[in-house]
C-alpha positions, 0 to 999 in steps of 0.5 A: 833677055840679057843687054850690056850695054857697056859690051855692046851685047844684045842676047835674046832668050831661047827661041822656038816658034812651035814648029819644031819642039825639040828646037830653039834658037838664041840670037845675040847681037854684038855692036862692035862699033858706035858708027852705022855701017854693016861691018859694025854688027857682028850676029850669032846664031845658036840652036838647040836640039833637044831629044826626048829625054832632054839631052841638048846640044847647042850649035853655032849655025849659019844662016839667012837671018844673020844678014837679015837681021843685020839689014833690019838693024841698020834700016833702022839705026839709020832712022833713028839717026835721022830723027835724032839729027832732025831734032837737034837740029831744031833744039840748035834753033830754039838755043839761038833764038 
């Protein structure tokens, strides 16, 4: 819901997925660097506990998502590396041509 892209920051809206109601999410993602490595993530997880007369609390937690978000963004920069590589690679070619 919220990027900067000058900061690096990727910031999600509250999240629940109709387990919980009274529970929500919001999971920001920051780039600490422009290289491809696990130390350059740098993922936060909040969540909300609201009580039936709309009394919330908001909490940074722990958990497995941080590590498995982290695997999937990198997987996937490193494919979107790959591409990118493969396709300048061949714009060299037609240039040279």
């Amino acid at each position: 819901s919220n990027v900067d892209y000058s900061g690096g920051i990727i910031t999600t809206d509250w999240y629940n997925e109709g387990t919980a109601a009274n529970e929500s999410i919001k999971i920001t993602v920051r780039f600490l660097t422009n290289e491809i490595r696990a130390d350059g993530l740098k993922i936060i997880i909040h969540k909300k506990l609201c009580s039936l007369q709309q009394n919330c609390t908001v909490s940074k937690i722990s958990s497995a998502l941080e590590s498995e978000l982290q695997v999937a963004i990198i997987r996937k920069a490193i494919l979107f590396e790959k591409e990118y590589n493969k396709t300048k690679k061949k714009y060299k070619r037609k240039r040279q041509k």
